[in-house]
N, C-alpha and C positions, 0 to 999 in steps of 0.2 A: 642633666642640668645645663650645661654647655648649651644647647642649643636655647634655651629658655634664655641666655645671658646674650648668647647674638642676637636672638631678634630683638630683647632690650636694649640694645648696646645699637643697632642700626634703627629704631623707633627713634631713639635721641639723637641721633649721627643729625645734623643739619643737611638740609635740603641741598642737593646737588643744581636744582631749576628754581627759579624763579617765575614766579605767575607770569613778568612782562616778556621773561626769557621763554617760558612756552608760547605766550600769545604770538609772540616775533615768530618762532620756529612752526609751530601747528596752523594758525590763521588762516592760512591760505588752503597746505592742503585739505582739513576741517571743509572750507569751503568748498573745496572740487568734491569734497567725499556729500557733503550732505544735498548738494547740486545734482548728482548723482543718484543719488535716491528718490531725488521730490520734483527735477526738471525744471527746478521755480529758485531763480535765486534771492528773490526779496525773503521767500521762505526760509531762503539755508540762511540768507545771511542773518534774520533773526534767530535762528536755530544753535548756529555758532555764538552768537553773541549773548543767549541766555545760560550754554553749557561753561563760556567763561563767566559770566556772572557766577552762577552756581558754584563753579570751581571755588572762585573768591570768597565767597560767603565760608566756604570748607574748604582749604586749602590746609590748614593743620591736620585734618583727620583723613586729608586721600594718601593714599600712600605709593600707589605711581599714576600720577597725573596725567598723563600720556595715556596712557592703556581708559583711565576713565574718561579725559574728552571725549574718546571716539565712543563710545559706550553709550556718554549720552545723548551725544552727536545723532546716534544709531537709533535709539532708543525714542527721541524726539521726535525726528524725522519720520520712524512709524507712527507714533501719535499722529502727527501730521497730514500726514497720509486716511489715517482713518478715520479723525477730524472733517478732514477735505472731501471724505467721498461721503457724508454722513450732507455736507451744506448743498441747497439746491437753491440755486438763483431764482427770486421771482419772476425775471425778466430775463430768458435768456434770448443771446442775442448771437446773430449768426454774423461772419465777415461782415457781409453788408450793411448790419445794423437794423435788420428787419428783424422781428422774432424767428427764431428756430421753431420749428417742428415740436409738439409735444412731446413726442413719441416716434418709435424708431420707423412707426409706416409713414411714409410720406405720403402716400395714397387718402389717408384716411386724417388730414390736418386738423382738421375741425372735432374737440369732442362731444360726447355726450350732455345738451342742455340739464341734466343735473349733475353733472360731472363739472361742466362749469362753475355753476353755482358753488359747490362744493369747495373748489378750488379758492374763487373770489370770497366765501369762508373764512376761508383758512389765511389767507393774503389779508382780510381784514383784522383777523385776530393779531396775525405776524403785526399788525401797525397798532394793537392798539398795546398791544405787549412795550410793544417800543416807546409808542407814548408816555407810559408808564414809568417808565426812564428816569430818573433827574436828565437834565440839561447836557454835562457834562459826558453820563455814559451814550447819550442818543449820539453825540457828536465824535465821539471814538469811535462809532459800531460806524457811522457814516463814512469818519475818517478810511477806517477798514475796509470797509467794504462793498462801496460804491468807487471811493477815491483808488483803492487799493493799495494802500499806503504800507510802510514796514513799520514793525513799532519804533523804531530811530527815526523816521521821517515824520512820524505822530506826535514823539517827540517832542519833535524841533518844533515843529507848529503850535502846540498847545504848552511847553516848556514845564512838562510835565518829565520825570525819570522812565527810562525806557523800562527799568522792569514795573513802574508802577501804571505804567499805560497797560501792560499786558496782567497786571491784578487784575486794575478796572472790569477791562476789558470781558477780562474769565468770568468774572461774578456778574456782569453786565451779562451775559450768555447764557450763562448758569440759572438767572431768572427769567428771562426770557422761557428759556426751557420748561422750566418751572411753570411757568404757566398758559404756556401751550401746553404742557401736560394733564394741568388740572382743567384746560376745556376741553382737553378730549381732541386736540390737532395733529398732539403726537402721542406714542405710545408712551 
């Protein structure tokens, strides 16, 4: 029974850190760690600033705070990551701001007239999906990801709360998804 009474007895013991006293301590390196994983720092820096968020909302039920930032720090970042290679730009665009290459042969630029088609398809559905939109989530998805914006920067612009830009945002996706699915543009 002893040990039943320490972890009781250290559950109630008050918190040695303080939320502001980790953010102060962890912030930065959090940032070089999730900078490190994703090469992108508008990414880490929303990555870190979602895992404080979360922190905050559970701050009474984590029990070493430290070991879970980096965790979800960790854990986000791979999201991120398989998020990021899952999005394919309509437009993509080389240095110069010419279109890239379709495809990995440069020899062979041009594809297939029903492969086109195909394509202009599916780049037509992606817009009308988007139309579909209320106002507010077309102009987040643009903020995102033409602008390229962080959701802090998105923010600041629309004076909306940074985690409620990145709700939007999810459920903004989410149906999109949705119904490119149900035409058949994605699996």
């Amino acid at each position: 029974m002893p040990v039943a009474q320490s972890d009781e007895a250290s559950a109630d013991a008050p918190r040695a850190e303080s939320i502001e006293a980790l953010f102060h301590a962890l912030e930065s390196p959090l940032l070089g760690y999730a900078f490190r994983l994703l090469q992108d720092a508008a990414a880490a820096e929303d990555i870190v600033q979602d895992a404080f968020l979360k922190l905050h909302a559970q701050f009474d039920a984590v029990r070493e705070p430290r070991r879970w930032l980096y965790r979800t720090v960790h854990n986000q970042a791979l999201n991120h990551r398989r998020h990021a290679a899952k999005v394919v730009p309509l437009h993509p665009e080389g240095e110069s701001g010419e279109c890239a290459s379709p495809g990995p042969d440069p020899a062979d630029a041009q594809p297939l007239p029903d492969e086109q088609i195909a394509r202009w398809e599916e780049i037509g559905q992606v817009r009308l999906s988007l139309e579909a939109l209320d106002e507010r989530s077309r102009e987040l998805i643009r903020l995102k990801f033409n602008d390229e914006l962080s959701y802090q920067e998105i923010s600041q612009r629309t004076g909306l709360k940074t985690g409620y830009v990145g709700y939007l945002l999810h459920h903004a996706l989410k149906t999109i998804a949705a119904e490119l699915a149900a035409t058949g543009v994605v699996p």
